[in-house]
Every structure is written in structure tokens, then in C-alpha cells.
C-alpha atoms as an extended CHARMM CRD file, in Angstrom:
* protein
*
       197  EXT
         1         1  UNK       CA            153.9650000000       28.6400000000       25.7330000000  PROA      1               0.0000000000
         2         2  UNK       CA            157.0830000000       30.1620000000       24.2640000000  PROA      2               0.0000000000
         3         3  UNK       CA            154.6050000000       32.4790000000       21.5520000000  PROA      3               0.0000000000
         4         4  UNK       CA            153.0380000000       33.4370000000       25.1650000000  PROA      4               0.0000000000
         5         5  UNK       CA            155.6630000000       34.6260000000       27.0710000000  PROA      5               0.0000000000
         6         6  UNK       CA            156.8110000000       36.4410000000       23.6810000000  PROA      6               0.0000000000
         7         7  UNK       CA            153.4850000000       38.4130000000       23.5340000000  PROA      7               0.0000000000
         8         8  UNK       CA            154.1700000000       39.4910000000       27.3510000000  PROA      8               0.0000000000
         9         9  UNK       CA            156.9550000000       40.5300000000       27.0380000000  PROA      9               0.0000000000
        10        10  UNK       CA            156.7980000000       42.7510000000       24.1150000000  PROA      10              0.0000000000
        11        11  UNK       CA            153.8200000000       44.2960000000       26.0850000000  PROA      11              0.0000000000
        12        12  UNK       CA            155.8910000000       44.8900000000       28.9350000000  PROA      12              0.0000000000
        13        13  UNK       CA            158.1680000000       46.5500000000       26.9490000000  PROA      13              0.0000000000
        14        14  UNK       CA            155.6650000000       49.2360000000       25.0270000000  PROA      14              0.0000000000
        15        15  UNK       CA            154.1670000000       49.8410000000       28.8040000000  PROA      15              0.0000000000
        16        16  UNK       CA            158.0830000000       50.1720000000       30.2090000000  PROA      16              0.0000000000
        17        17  UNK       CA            158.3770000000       52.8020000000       26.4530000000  PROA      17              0.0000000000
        18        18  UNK       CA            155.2720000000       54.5240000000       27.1630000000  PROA      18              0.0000000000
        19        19  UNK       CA            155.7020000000       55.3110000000       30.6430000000  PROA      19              0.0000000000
        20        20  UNK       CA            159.4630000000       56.6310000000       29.6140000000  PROA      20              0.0000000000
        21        21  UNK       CA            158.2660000000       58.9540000000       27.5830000000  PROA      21              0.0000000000
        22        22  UNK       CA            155.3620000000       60.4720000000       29.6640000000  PROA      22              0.0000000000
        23        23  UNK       CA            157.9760000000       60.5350000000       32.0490000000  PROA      23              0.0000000000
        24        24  UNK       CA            160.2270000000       62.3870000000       29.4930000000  PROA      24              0.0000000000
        25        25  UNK       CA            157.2340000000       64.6380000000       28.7600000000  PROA      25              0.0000000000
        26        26  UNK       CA            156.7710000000       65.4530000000       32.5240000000  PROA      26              0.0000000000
        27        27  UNK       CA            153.4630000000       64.0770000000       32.3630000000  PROA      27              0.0000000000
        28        28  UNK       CA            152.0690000000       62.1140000000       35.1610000000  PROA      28              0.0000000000
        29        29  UNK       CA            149.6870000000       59.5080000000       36.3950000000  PROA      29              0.0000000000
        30        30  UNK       CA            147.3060000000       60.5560000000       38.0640000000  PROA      30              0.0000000000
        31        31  UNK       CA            144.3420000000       58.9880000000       40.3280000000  PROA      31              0.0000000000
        32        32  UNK       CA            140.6700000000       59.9100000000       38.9380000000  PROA      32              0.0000000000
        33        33  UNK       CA            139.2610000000       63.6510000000       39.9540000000  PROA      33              0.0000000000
        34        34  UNK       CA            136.1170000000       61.8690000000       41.3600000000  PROA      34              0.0000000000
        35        35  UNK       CA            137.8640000000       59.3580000000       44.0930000000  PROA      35              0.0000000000
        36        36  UNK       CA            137.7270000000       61.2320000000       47.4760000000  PROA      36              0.0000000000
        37        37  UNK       CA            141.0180000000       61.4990000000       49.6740000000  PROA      37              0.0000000000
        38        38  UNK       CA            141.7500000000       62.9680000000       52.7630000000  PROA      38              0.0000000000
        39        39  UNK       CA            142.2520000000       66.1610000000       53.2600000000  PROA      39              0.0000000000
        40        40  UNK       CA            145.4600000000       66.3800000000       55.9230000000  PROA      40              0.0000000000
        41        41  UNK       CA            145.3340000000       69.5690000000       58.2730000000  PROA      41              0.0000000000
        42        42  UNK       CA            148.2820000000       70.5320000000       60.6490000000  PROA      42              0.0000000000
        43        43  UNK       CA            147.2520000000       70.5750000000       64.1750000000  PROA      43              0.0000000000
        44        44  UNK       CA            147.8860000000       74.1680000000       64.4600000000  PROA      44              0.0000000000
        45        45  UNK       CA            145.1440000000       74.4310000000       61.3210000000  PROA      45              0.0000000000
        46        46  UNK       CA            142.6510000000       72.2930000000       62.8870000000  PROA      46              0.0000000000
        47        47  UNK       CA            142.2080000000       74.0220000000       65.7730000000  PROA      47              0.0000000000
        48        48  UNK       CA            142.0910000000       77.1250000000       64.1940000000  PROA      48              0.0000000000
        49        49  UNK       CA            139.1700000000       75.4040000000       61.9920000000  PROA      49              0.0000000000
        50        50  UNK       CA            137.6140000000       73.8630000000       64.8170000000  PROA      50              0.0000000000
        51        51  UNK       CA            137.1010000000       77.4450000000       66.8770000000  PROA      51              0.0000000000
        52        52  UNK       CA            134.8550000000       78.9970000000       63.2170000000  PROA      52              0.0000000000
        53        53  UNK       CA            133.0990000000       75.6430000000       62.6140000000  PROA      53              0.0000000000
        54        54  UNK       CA            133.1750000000       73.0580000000       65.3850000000  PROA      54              0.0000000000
        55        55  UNK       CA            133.8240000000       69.4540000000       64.4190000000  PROA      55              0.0000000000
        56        56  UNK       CA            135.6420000000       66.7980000000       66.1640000000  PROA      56              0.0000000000
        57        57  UNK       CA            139.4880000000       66.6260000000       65.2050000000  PROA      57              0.0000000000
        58        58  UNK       CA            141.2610000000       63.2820000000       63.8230000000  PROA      58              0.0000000000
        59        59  UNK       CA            144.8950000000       63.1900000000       64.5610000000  PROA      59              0.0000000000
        60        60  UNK       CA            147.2140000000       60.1240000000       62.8530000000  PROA      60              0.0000000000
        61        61  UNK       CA            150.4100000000       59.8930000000       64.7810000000  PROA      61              0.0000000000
        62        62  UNK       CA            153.1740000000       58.5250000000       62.5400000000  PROA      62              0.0000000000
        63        63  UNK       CA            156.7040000000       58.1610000000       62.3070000000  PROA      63              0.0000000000
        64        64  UNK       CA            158.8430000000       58.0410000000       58.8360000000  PROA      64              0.0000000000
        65        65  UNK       CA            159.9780000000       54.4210000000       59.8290000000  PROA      65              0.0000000000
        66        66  UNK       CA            156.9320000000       53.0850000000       60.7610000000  PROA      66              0.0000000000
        67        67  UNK       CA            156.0160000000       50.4790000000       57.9470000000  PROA      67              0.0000000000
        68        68  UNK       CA            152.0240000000       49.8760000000       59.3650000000  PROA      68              0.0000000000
        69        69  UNK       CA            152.5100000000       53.5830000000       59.3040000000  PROA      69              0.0000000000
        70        70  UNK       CA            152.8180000000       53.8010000000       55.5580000000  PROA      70              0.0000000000
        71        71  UNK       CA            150.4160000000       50.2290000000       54.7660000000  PROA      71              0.0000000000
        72        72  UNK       CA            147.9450000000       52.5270000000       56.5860000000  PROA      72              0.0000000000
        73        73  UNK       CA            148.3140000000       55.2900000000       54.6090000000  PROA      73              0.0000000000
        74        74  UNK       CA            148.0260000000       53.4580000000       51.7570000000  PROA      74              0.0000000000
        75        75  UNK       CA            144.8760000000       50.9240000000       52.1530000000  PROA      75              0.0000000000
        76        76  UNK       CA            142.9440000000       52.4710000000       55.2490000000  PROA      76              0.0000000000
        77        77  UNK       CA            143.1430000000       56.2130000000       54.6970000000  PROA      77              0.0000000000
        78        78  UNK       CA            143.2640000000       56.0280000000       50.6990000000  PROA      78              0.0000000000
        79        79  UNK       CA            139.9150000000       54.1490000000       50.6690000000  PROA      79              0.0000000000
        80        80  UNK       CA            137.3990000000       56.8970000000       49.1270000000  PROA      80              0.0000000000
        81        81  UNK       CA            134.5170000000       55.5950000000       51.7890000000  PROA      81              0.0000000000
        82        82  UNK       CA            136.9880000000       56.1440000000       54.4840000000  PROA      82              0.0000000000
        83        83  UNK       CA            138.0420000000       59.6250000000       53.5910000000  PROA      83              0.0000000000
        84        84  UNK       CA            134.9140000000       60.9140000000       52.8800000000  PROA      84              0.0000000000
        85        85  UNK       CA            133.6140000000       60.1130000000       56.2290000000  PROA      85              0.0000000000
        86        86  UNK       CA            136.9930000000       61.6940000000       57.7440000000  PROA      86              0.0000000000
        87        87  UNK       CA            136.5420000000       64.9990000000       55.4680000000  PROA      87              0.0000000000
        88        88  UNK       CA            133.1660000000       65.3550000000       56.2410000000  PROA      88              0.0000000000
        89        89  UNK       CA            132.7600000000       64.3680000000       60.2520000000  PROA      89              0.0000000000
        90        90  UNK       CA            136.6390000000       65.6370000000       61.4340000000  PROA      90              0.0000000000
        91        91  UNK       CA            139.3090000000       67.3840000000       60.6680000000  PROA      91              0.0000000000
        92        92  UNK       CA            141.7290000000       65.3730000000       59.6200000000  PROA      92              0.0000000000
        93        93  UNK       CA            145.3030000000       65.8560000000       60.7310000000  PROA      93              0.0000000000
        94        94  UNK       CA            148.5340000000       63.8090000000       60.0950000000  PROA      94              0.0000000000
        95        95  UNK       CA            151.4540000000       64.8670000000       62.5280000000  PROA      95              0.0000000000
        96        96  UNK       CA            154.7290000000       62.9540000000       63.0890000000  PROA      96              0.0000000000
        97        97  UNK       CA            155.4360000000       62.2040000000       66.3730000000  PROA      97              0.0000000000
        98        98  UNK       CA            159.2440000000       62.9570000000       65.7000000000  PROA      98              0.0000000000
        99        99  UNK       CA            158.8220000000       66.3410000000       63.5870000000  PROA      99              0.0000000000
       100       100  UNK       CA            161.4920000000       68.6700000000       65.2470000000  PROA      100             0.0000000000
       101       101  UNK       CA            158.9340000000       71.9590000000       64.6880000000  PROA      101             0.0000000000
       102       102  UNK       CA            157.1300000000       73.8200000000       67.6980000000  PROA      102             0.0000000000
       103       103  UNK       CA            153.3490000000       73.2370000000       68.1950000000  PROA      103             0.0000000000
       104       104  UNK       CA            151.9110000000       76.3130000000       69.9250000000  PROA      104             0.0000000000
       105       105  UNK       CA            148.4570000000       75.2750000000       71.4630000000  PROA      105             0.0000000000
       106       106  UNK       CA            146.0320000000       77.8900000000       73.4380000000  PROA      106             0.0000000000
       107       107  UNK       CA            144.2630000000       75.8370000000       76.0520000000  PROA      107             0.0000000000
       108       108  UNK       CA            140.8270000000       77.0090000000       75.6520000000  PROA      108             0.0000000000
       109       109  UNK       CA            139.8900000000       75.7210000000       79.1770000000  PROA      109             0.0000000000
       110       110  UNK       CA            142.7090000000       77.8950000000       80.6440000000  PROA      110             0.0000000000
       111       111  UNK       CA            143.2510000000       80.0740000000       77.8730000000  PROA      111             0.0000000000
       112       112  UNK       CA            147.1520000000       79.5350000000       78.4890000000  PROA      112             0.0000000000
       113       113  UNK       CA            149.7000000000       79.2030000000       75.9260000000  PROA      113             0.0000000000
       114       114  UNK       CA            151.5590000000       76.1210000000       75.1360000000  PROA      114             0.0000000000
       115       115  UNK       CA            154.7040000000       74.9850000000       73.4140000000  PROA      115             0.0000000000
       116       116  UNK       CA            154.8960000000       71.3740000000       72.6240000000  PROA      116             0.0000000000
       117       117  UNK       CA            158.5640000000       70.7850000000       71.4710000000  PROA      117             0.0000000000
       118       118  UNK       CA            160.7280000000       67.8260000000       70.4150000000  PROA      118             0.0000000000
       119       119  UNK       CA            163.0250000000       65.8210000000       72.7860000000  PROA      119             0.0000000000
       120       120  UNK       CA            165.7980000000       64.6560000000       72.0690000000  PROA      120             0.0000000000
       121       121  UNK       CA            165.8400000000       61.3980000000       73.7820000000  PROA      121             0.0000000000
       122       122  UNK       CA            167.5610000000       57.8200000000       72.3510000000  PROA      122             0.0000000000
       123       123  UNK       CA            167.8920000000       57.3380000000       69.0170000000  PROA      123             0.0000000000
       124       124  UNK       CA            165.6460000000       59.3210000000       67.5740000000  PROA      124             0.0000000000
       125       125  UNK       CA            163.6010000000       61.1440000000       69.9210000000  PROA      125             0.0000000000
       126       126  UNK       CA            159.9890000000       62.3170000000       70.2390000000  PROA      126             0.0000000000
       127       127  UNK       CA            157.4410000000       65.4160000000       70.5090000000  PROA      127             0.0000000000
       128       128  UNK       CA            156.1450000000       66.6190000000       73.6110000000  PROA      128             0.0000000000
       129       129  UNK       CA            152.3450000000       66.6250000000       71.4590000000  PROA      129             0.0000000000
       130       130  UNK       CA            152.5710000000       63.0930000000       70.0840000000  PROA      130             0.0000000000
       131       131  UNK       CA            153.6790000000       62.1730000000       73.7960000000  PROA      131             0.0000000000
       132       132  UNK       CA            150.5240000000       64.0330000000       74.8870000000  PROA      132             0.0000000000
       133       133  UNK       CA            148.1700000000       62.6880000000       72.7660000000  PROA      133             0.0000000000
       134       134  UNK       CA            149.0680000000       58.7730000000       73.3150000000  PROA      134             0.0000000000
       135       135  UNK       CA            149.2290000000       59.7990000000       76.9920000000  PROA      135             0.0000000000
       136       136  UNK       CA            153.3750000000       58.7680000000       76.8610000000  PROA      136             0.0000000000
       137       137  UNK       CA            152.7600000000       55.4060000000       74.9140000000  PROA      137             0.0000000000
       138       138  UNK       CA            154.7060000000       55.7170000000       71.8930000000  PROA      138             0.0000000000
       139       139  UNK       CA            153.2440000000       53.2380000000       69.7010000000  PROA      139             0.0000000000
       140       140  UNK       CA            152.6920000000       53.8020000000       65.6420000000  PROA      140             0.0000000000
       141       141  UNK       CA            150.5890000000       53.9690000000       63.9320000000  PROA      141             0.0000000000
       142       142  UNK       CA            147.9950000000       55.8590000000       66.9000000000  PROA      142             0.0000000000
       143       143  UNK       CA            145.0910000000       57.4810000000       65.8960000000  PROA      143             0.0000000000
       144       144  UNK       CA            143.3980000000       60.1510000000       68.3870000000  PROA      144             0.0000000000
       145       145  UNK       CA            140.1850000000       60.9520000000       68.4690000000  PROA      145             0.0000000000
       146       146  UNK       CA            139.2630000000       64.5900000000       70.1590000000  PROA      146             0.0000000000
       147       147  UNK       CA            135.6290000000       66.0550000000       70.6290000000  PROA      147             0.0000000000
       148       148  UNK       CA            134.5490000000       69.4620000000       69.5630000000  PROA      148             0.0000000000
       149       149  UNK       CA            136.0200000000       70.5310000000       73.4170000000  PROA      149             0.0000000000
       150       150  UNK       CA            139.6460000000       69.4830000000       72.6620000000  PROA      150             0.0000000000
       151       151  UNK       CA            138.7860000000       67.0680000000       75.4460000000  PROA      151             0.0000000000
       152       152  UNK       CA            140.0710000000       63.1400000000       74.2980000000  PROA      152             0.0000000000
       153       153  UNK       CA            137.9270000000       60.7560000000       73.9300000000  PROA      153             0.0000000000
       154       154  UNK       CA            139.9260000000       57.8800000000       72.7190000000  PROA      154             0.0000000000
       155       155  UNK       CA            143.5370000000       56.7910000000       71.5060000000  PROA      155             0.0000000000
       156       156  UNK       CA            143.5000000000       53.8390000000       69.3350000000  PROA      156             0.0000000000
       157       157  UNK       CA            147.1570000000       51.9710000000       68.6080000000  PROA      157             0.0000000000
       158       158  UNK       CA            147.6630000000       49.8230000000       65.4860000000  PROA      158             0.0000000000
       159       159  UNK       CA            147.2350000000       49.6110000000       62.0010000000  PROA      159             0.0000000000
       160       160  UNK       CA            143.3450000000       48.8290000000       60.9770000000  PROA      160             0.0000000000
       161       161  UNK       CA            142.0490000000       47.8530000000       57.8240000000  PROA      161             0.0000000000
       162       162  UNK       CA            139.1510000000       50.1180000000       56.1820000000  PROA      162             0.0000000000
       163       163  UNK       CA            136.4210000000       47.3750000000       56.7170000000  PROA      163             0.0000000000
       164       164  UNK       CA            137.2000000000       47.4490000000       60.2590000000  PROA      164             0.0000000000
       165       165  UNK       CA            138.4640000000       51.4080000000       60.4420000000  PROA      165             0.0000000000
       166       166  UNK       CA            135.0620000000       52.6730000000       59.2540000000  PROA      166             0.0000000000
       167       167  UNK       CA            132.7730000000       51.7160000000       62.4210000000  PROA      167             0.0000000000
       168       168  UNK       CA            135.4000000000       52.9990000000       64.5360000000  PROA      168             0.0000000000
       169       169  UNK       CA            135.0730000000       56.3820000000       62.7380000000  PROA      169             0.0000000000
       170       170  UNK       CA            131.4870000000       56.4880000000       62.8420000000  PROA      170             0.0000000000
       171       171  UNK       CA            131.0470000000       55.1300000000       66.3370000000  PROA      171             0.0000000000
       172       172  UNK       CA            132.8020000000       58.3650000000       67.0770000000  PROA      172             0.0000000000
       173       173  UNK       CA            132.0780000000       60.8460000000       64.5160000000  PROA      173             0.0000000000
       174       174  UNK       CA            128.4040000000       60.2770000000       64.7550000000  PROA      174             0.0000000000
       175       175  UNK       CA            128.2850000000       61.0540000000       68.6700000000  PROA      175             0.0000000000
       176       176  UNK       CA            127.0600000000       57.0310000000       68.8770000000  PROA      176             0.0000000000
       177       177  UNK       CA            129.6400000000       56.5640000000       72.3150000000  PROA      177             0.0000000000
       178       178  UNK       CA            127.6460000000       59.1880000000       74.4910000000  PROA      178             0.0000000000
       179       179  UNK       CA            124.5290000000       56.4910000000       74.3340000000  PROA      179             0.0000000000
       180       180  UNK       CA            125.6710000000       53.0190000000       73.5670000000  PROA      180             0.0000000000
       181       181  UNK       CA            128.5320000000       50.7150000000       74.4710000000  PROA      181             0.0000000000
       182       182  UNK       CA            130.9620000000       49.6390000000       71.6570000000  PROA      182             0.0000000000
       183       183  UNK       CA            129.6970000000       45.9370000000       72.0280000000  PROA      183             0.0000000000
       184       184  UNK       CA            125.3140000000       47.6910000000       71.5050000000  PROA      184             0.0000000000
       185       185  UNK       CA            126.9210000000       49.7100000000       68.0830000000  PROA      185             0.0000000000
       186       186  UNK       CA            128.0530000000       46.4690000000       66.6060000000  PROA      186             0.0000000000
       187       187  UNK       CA            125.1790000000       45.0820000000       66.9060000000  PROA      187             0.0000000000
       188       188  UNK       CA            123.3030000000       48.0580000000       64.9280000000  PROA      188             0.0000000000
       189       189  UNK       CA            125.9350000000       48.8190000000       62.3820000000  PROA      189             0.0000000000
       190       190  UNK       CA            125.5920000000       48.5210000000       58.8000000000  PROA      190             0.0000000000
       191       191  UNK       CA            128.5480000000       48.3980000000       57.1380000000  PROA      191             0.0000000000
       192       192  UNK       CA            129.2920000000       50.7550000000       53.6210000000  PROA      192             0.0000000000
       193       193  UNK       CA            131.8360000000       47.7790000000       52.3770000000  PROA      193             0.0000000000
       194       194  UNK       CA            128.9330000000       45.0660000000       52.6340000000  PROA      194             0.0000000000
       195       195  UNK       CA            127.1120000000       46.6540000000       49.7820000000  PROA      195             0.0000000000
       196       196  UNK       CA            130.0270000000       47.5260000000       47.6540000000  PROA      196             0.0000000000
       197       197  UNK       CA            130.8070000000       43.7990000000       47.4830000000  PROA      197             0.0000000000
């Protein structure tokens, strides 16, 4: 026992050496070129997108605080079956719902300008967009789904684990709510993470 914890710790301490000195070398660790992440737009540069090459727009509303926030961000939206889908059927946009920056938005209905700003208000405060888009129900993590329009077609509150993110995604990205009820696409869906298992 003693010979074992011995070994371990002498290989803790050439990992704890050799991450020192990549460190020291300004080297870094880096995840592998092949795995797929998301590719984060601004609002502003979704639209923008959206008008040349229509696709439906995926917003995450976050705060800096928000813990299921990051957990998120780290297991839903970091899964490389996950963010391909998001890369290839949306444009994918992270904004925080207390970022202090203008939005300026051109209603394409009206063709009017608009200026979402943030509001001082409590504590911290929000913006007039994130306030728009979870139709004044501040809740984080949200995630928005918009069609090709602009037009909503859902707001979704709480965190949500990849296994159960991914039909969500597809139910929408794959136009699958303008004929079927959630309840019929359940039934029909084939889930990605059954045959990875």
C-alpha cells in the first residue's frame, strides 16, 4: 500500500513538473483539431448572416453568475454532436443578458430601427434584448429559438443535458414543429447518443 501511494505520487509530481514547464514555455493544451465546437455569433452578426443565407438563429441567454450557465457551457454546448447540429442548422449566438453594450436591431417587418439598451435596475440590472427575448422572464440559462423570419418560436428556461438538448434542437432546426406535436416527434426520434454508447 505504502510502495502504491509512493508510485502516485511521484507521478503526480512529473505531471505537476511537466505542466510547469509547458506553462513556462507558453505552450498550451489544447482540445483535438477534429472535435467540433460551436461557433458563437453576436446577435448583431447573426442577423446580418441570416439576411445573405437564411437559417434559423440560436440565442443562449446567460449571465456571468449563473452556475447552470457555465455547467451548460461546459457539458451541453461542448458536446461535438451538439455543436455540429447548432453550426450547421442555426446561427449560434451567446449574449449576456446583463452586457452594458447597445444592440441596434432593424425590424425587417417594419423596417424601423431599434436600440435595445441595458437597465439599470436592482443589483445588477438587465438588457432591454435579453428582456425581449424571454418575453420579461429573467431566468438563466434561456435558450431562444427564432425562425428564418425573426419571428419566435420558442423560449426554453433551464439547464439541459446533451442527451436531452439534441431532440430539442432538431425538433426545431429540422422544421419537425410545423407538422407534429412535441409528444408525435418523440415517438419518431432516434437519438445520435444511443449509438455512440
Amino acid at each position: 500500500m505504502k510502495k502504491n501511494i509512493i508510485v502516485f505520487g511521484s507521478v503526480l509530481m512529473v505531471t505537476a513538473v511537466m505542466l510547469s514547464t509547458a506553462f513556462m514555455m507558453g505552450n498550451t493544451i489544447e482540445a483535438p483539431k477534429d472535435v467540433e465546437t460551436v461557433r458563437w455569433y453576436t446577435f448583431e452578426e447573426a442577423v446580418q448572416l441570416q439576411k445573405k443565407e437564411p437559417k434559423k438563429i440560436f440565442i443562449d441567454v446567460y449571465t456571468d453568475w449563473c452556475g447552470w450557465c457555465k455547467k451548460m457551457d461546459a457539458s451541453t454546448f461542448n458536446n461535438p454532436t451538439v455543436a455540429a447540429y447548432l453550426n450547421d442548422k442555426y446561427y449560434p449566438v451567446k449574449f449576456n443578458a446583463e452586457q452594458r453594450e447597445d444592440v441596434n436591431f432593424t425590424d425587417p417587418k417594419s423596417n424601423q430601427e431599434i436600440v435595445f439598451k441595458f437597465i439599470p435596475s436592482g443589483r445588477r440590472g438587465y438588457h432591454q434584448l435579453a428582456a425581449t427575448l424571454l418575453q420579461n422572464k429573467l431566468s438563466y440559462p434561456t435558450v431562444v429559438f427564432l425562425d428564418e423570419g425573426l419571428n419566435m418560436i420558442q423560449p426554453l428556461a433551464g439547464y439541459q443535458k446533451p442527451d436531452t438538448f439534441y431532440p430539442i434542437i432538431e425538433f426545431f432546426g429540422d422544421n419537425h414543429y410545423k407538422s407534429m406535436s412535441w409528444p408525435e416527434f418523440q415517438k419518431v426520434y432516434k437519438s445520435p447518443f444511443l449509438a455512440n454508447r
